[in-house]
N, C-alpha and C positions, 0 to 999 in steps of 0.2 A: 334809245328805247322809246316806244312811241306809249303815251299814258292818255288813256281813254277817259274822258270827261263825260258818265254818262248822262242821257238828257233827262230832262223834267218829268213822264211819264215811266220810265224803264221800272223794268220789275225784277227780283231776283228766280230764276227759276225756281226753288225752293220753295218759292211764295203760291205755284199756281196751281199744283196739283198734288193733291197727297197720295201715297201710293195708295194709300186703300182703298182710293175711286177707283183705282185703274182694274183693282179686280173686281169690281163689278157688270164690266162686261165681255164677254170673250173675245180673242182676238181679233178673230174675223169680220164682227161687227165693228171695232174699233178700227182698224182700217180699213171699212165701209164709209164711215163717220171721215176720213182724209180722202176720201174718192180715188181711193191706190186700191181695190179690190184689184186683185188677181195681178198686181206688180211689187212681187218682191225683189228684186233690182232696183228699184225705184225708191222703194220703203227704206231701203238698208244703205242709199246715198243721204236721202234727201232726211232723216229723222233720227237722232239717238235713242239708246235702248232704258225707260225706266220702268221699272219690276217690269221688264218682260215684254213690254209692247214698244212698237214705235212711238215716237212721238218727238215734235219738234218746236221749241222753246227759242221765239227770235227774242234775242240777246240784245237787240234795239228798242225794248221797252221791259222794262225792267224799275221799280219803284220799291224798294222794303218798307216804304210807310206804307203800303197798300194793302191792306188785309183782306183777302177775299169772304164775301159773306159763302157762307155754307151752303153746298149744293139744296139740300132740302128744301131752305126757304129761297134762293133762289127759282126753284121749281114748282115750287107752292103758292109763291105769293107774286101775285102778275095781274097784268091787264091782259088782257085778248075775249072781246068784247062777242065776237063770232060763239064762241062756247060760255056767255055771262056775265054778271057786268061786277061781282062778286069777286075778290082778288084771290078763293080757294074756289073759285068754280072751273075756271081751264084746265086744271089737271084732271078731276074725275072728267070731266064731258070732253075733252080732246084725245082722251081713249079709251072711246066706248064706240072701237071698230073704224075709228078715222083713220084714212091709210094716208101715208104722205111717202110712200115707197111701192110704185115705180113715180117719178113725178119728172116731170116737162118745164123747163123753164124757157121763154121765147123773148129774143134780143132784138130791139123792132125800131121803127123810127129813122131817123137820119144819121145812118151808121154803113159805111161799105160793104158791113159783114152782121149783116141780120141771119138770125139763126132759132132752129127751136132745136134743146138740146137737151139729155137727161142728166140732174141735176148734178149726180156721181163723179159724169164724164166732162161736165164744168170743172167739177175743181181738181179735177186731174188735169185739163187744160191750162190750168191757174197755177200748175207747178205742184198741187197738193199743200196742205192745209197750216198753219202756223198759230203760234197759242200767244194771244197779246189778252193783260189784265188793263181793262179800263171801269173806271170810275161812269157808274150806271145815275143818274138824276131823274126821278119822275115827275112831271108838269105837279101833280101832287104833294109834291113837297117833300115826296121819300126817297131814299137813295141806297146803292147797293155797293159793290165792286164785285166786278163780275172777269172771269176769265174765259173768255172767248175761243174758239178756234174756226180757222177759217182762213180769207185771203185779203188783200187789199184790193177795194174796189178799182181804184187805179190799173191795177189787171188786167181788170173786167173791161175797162173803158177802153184800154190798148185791146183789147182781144176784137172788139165791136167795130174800132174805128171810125168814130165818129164823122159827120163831115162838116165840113166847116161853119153851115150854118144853127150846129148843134150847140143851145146854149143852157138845157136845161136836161134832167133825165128824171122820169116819173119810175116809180115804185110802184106794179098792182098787184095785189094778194090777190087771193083765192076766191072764187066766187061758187061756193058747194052749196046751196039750200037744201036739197034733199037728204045730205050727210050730214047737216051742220046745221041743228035745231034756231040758233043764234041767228041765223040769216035769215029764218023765217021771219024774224021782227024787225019791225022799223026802227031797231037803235038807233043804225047809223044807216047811210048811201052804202050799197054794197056793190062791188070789192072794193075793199078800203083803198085807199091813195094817196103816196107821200112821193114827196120832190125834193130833189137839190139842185142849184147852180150847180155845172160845168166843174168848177172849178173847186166847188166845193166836196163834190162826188170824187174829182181828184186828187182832194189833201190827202197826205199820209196816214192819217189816224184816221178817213173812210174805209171801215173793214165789211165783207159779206161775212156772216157766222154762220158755222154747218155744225157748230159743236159748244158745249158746256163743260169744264174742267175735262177736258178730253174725251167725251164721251158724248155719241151721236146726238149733238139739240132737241130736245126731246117734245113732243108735239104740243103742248101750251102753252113752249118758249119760239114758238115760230118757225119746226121741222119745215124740210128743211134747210131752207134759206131765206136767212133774214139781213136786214142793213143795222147796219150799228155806225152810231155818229156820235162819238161821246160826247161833244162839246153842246149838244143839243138835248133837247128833252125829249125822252123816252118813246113821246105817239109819235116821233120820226122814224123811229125805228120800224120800218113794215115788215110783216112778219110772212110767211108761210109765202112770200114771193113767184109768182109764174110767168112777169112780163115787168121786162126791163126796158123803158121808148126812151131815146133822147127825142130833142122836142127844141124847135125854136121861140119857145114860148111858155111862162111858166106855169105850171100843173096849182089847179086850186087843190090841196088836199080835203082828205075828207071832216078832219074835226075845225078847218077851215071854212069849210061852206057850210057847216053844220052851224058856228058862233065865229065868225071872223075877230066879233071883240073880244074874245077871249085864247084863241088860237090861232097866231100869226103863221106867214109861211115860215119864215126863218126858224123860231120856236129857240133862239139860242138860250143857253139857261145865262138869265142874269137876277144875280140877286137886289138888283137896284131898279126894276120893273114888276112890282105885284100882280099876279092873279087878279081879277077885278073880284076875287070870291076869298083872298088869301093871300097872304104875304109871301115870297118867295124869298127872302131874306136869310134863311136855315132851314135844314131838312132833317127829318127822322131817318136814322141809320137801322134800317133794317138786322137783326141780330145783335144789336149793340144792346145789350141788356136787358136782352127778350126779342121777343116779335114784334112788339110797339117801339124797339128800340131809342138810345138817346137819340139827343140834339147834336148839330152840329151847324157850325156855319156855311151857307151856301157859297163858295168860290165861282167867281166872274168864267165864263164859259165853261164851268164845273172843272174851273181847277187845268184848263188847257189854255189858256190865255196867251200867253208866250206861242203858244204853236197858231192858233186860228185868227188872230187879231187882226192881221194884216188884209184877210178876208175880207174883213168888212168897214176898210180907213177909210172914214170921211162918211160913214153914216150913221145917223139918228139912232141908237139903237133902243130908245127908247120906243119911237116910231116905227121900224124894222124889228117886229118883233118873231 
């Protein structure tokens, strides 16, 4: 009899969606949200059935200590700087007539198979969409756990086919000023801009997200296609995604050109390199005893160490930040 030693990360499905999200939104749209619109053959292989919709729970990440925080402040309480710089301002100003449906994503750079394609029909390319709970850290010093749905970037990087002299892939959001009051101001360099090594864009816990406790990613968590890197801090994550370059050369992102002493490329969470404004040593658990939530201690690549280490052996990471 074969006995499965599940890994460090794994969650128990139980843990990721409760049913009474699932009726919050109609069927059609929930398999909108796995880009299987108009494939039920597809839906009734590829997803099991709970209260009633598809949906599909990979069994290769599965954790019961992992509590997920609740969708509300999940969706409430966020960065995304294009709609405010206030952590309750992206949800009212990111739907007030912002459309992120029909939308374009374009595959560019040194890749055999550049493409500009709709976002839908990406992740029906991708095999359609899977629900992994990872542990969320913000450069701020707060943290979430968040249940995801989407694909593995690794997919994506087989889908493009890189070529050999491709050793970097850049992330570029949205560039809307006339929609999106935020880009009227000089916050930041717009459209925003995150990068990863090759290889790091290839680790297994690199996911694209299309979706939030099973329901379509909603527009002030980064509709919709965003990067998710857990082992990293949160401004890695690019959100509202329209051009994916690999690149022989690495991308300065934007909260990197903006304070390099403060915001490295890498950005991995280590709790043994402060903020030059702040310790990063423990983080506020968002929902853990309110909105201000407790303390907790911050875990060396937020608690993925075992899986990402080997990433980055033999460098300064003090220095590599």
């Amino acid at each position: 009899m074969l006995i499965r030693t599940p890994k460090a990360w794994e969650l128990p499905e139980s843990a990721a969606t409760p049913e009474s999200l699932y009726h919050l939104r109609p069927r059609r749209d929930f398999i909108k949200t796995l880009g299987l619109a108009g494939a039920a053959v597809a839906t009734r292989d590829l997803f099991a059935t709970t209260a009633g919709f598809p949906t599909r729970i990979n069994p290769d990440f599965r954790d019961p200590a992992l509590k997920p925080t609740a969708h509300e402040l999940i969706t409430s309480y966020n960065n995304f700087y294009e709609f405010g710089t206030d952590k309750a301002d992206p949800k009212p100003n990111a739907n007030k007539g912002w459309k992120t449906d029909p939308w374009t994503v374009e595959i560019a750079g040194l890749v055999n198979h550049p493409v500009k394609i709709d976002a839908n029909d990406l992740v029906t390319k991708m095999g359609g969409a899977e629900q992994r709970v990872y542990r969320f850290r913000c450069v701020e010093a707060w943290s979430m756990v968040i249940p995801w749905d989407g694909f593995p970037l690794s997919k994506l990087i087989t889908f493009a086919d890189p070529k050999p002299e491709a050793k970097y892939v850049t992330f570029v959001t949205f560039n809307d000023p006339k929609n999106v009051p935020g880009q009227r101001r000089g916050t930041l360099d717009w459209p925003y801009l995150e990068g990863l090594r090759l290889d790091e864009a290839n680790h297994e816990l690199a996911f694209m997200a299309t979706g939030i406790y099973g329901q379509a990613i909603p527009n002030q968590n980064g509709a919709p296609l965003r990067l998710v890197v857990p082992w990293k801090y949160g401004f890695k994550y690019g959100k509202s995604i329209v051009k994916i370059e690999f690149t022989a050369k690495p991308p300065v992102n934007t909260w990197q050109a903006m304070q390099a002493r403060e915001y490295g490329f890498y950005a991995n969470v280590n709790p043994n390199v402060d903020h030059p404004r702040w310790s990063q040593g423990s983080e506020r658990v968002i929902g853990a005893g309110g909105l201000l939530g407790g303390r907790q201690r911050t875990l060396m690549f937020n608690g993925y160490e075992k899986q990402v280490a080997a990433l980055y052996q033999g460098m300064d990471l003090a220095k590599y930040y």
